[in-house]
N, C-alpha and C positions, 0 to 999 in steps of 0.2 A: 335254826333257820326260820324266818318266816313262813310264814303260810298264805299263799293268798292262792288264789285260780289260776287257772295256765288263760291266754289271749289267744288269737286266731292268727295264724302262720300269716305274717307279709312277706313279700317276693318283689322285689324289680323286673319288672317286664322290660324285657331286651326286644324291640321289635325295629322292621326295618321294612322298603316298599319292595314291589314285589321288582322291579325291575333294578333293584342293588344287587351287587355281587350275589350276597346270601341267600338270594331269592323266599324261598317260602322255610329255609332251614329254623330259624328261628321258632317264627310259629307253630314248627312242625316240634320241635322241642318241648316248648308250653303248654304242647294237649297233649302230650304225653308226658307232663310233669304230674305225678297222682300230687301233689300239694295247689296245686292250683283249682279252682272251682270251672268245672266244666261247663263249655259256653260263654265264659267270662274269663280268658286267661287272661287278660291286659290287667284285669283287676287287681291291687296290689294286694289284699286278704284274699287268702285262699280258704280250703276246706278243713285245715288239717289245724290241731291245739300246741303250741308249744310251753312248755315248764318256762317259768320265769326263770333268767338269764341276772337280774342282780334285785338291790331288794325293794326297788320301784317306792312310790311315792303314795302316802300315806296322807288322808283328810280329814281335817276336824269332823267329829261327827260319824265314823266309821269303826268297824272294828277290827283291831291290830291282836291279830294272833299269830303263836309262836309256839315252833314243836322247839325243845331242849331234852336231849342225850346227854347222859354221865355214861362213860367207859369205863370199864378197868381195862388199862392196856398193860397193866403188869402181869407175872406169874402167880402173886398172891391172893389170898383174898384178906378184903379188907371189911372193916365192921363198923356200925353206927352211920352209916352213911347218910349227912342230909342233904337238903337239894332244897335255895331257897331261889326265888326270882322277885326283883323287888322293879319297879318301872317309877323311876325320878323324874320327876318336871323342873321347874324351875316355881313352881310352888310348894310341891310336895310330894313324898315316898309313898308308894302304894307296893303291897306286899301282893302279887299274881301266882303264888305257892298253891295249884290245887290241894297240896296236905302238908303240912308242917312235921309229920310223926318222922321219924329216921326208920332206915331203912337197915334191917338186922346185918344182913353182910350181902356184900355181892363179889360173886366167883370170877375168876379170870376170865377175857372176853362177852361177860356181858354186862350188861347194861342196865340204866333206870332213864326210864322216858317219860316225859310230861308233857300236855300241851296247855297253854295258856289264852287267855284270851280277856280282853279289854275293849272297853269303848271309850274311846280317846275325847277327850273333853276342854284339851287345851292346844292352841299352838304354840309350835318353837320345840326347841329341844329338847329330845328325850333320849333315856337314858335308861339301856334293860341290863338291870345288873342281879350275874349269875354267882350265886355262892354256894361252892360247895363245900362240905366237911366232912372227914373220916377218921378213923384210927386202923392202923398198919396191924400186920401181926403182931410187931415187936412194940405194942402200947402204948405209939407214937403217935399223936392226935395230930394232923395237919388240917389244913384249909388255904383255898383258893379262891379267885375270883377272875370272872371275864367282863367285860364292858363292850357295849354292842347299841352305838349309839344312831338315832336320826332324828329326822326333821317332819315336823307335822303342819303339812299347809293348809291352806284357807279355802275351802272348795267353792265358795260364793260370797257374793258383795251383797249385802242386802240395805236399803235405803229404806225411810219410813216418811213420808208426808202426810201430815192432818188437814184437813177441812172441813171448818163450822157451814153448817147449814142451818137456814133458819126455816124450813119447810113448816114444822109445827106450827103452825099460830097458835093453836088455841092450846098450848103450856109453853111455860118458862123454859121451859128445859129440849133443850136443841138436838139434831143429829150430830151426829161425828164422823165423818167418814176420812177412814185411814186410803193412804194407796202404798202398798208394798211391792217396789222395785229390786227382783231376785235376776241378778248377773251369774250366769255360769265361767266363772275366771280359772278353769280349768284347760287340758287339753282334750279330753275327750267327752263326747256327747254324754249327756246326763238323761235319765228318763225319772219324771218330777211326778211323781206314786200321789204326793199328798200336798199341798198347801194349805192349812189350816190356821187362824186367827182364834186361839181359847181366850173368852174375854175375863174381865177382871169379875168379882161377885157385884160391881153396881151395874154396868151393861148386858145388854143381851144383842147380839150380831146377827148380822145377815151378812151371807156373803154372795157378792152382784159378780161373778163369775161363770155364770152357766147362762144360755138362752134354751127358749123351746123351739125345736121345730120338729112339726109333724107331728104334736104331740108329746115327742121326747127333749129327756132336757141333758143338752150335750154342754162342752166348756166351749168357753168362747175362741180357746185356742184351736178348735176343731178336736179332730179324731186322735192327730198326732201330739203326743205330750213334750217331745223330745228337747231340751235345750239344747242346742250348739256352744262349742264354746265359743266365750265372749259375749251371746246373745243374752239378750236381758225382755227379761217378763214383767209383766204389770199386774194387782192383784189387789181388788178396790172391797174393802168391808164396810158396812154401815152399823155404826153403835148407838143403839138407843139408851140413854140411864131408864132401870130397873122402877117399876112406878113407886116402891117402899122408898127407896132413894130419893125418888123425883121429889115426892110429897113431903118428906122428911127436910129434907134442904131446900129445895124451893127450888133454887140454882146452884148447881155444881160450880163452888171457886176452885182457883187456886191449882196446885198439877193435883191430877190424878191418874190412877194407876188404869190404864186401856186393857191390857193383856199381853201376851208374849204370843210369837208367833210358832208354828212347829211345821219342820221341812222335812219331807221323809223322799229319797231319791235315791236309782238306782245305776251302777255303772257296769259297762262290758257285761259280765255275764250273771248277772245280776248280786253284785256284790251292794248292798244297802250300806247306806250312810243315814243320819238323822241328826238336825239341827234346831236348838230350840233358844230363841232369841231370849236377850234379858227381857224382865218386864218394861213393857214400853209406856211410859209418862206422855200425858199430855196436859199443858197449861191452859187450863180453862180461860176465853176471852173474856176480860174484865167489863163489865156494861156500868162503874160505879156506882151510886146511889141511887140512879133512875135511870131506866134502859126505856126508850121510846122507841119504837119499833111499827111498821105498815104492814096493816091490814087488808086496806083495797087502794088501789092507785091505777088508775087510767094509761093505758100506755102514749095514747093521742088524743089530743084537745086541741079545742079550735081558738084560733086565735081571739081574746076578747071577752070570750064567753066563759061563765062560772063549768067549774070540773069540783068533784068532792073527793074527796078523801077519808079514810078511818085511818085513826091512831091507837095506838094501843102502849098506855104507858102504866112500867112495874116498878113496885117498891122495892132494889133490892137491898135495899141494906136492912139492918136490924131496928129500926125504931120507926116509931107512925110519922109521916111528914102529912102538911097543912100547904097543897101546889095551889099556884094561880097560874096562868096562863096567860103570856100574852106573846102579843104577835107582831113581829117586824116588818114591814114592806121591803124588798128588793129595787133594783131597775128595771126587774122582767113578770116578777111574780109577786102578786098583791093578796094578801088575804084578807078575807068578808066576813065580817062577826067585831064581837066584841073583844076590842083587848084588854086583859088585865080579868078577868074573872077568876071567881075562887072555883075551884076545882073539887076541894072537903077534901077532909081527911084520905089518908093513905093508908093502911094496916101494911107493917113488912111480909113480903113474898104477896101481897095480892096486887089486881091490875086493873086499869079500866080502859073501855074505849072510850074515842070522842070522836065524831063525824065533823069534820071542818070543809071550809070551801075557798075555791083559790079562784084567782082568776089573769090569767098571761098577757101583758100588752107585745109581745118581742116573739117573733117568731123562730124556729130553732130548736134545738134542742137545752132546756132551760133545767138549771137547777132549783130544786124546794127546800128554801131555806130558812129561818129567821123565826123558828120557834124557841121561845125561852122559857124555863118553868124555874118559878121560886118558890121556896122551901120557906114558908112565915116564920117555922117554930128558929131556925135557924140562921135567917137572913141569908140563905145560900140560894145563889141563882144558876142553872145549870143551861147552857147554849147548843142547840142542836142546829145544824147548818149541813147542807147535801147530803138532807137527809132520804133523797131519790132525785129522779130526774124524768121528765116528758116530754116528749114531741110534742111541740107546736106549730101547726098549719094554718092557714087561713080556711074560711068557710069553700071556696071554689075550688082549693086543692083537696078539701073534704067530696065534693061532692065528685069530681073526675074519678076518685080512686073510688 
């Protein structure tokens, strides 16, 4: 048989108003029903534990344990007795035998008892296959077997989204912040012990899931941990690359390995489950050969009038380039300088700024566009276009606000 916890006694509450036939008979039954919780008969859980009734449902991530009985229900006794238990997936036999040695003889009416125990690591069909083997008095070797099959379901959905953050300016090398969406797709309430994100050996994490108040620092979900089922939680980490790494690469291409995430959660009376995600990949944003990128930008500018800007552009690729610089006008936004200057050389993975000046004739909210940078050694010319954007007012809407 399995083994799991006995649940808390439910009851249908029969109840009726006081001016029905049955008047207060009912009620009067229910508080004197000792399985019900006193004060709360209506309630459908009472006080009282009952043994499980059949072999209930079983979640990835939990563990499935099982008491198994050999009998002799004969008059003889029998010799060599073994007792194996082996647990089949649908990828492979695991052998769950606490001892493999045979057992010398065992006498009429009693027994060999084992219990087993697993943590269950896949879903779908399984399969607890019981084999036993003996020899009779008369030095007849026999063997049997039982099959004792179920199903192992899914106790949560879990989604994963990334997003690049460029907060750093001053390195190449970005934030990453995951958001981890855990669905309880169960039937009954879950209490979630643990959420953890172990990052990969290039990152080091922060997890933005607690606030301070008064001092103390609680989860943002409050006091109560509990999922309901069907309800879904949000669960946001931030991954910075390791400064060996940073410095090493310059810029992280390409997928890399983020981490895997680990779910430790607990149900009815505190039977523990525990889930632990594949390693999660993320595909590094590609920025090509020269990543241009803003440093300072004005959020409003007045109609007319010069506004500046810093830019900050990186070598990323593997060889030194030779930029110039020049610069397009728009129908809204004009830029002031020289176009076509040479820029010097570029080393790969290094960066430089450049302070520019723009200036809006179109009021609105306007795009900054029409930066081009060419590569001499190469003849390669690379177009950057809404590359941000500004409010533009006139001077009397400046001075009202």
């Amino acid at each position: 048989m399995r083994l799991t916890k006995p649940t808390l006694f439910t009851n249908i509450p029969v109840t009726c108003e006081e001016k029905d036939l049955p008047g207060d008979l009912f009620n009067q039954l229910m508080r004197e029903d000792p399985s019900t919780v006193n004060g709360a008969e209506t309630l459908m859980l009472g006080e009282m534990l009952t043994l499980p009734q059949n072999f209930g449902n079983i979640f990835l991530g939990e563990t499935f344990s099982s008491y198994i009985s050999v009998h002799n229900d004969s008059n003889q006794v029998v010799k060599d007795i073994l007792v194996k238990a082996d647990l089949q997936t649908s990828s492979q036999r695991l052998n769950l035998s606490a001892s493999n040695a045979a057992v010398a003889e065992l006498k009429p009416d009693c027994c060999i008892d084992d219990v087993i125990h697993h943590e269950v690591k896949e879903i779908g069909t399984h399969i607890l296959v019981c084999a036993v083997s003996y020899t009779t008095q008369g030095g007849e070797k026999m063997y049997f077997r039982k099959f004792f099959k179920f199903q192992v379901l899914k106790p949560l959905d879990v989604k994963t989204k990334f997003y690049n953050a460029e907060s750093d300016l001053s390195s190449v090398t970005d934030e990453v912040f995951l958001e981890a969406q855990i669905q309880n797709i169960t039937t009954s309430p879950m209490f979630m012990e643990k959420v953890s994100l172990e990052p990969s050996i290039m990152y080091n994490v922060a997890e933005l899931n607690s606030v301070t108040q008064a001092g103390e620092c609680v989860t943002t979900f409050g006091s109560r941990t509990y999922l309901q089922p069907m309800d879904t939680r949000q669960y946001l980490y931030c991954l910075k690359p390791k400064k060996e790494f940073a410095e090493k690469a310059g810029i992280i291409k390409g997928v890399t390995v983020i981490g895997k995430l680990d779910i430790v959660w607990k149900t009815n009376l505190g039977e523990r489950g525990r889930l632990q995600t594949s390693q999660l990949q993320r595909m590094a944003p590609g920025y090509g050969d020269v990543r241009l990128s803003l440093e300072a930008i004005p959020d409003t500018v007045i109609l007319e009038e010069p506004f500046h800007i810093t830019c900050k552009i990186t070598n990323c690729s593997e060889r030194t380039m030779d930029l110039v610089l020049e610069m397009c006008n728009t129908n809204s936004i004009h830029w002031c300088g020289i176009s076509g200057r040479q820029l010097g050389k570029l080393h790969p993975s290094s960066c430089l700024c450049l302070a520019l000046t723009l200036l809006s004739s179109v009021q609105g909210l306007q795009s900054v566009s029409g930066l081009r940078l060419t590569d001499t050694f190469l003849k390669r010319t690379y177009e950057y276009d809404d590359i941000a954007q500004v409010c533009v007012v006139s001077s009397a809407t400046k001075v009202e606000s």
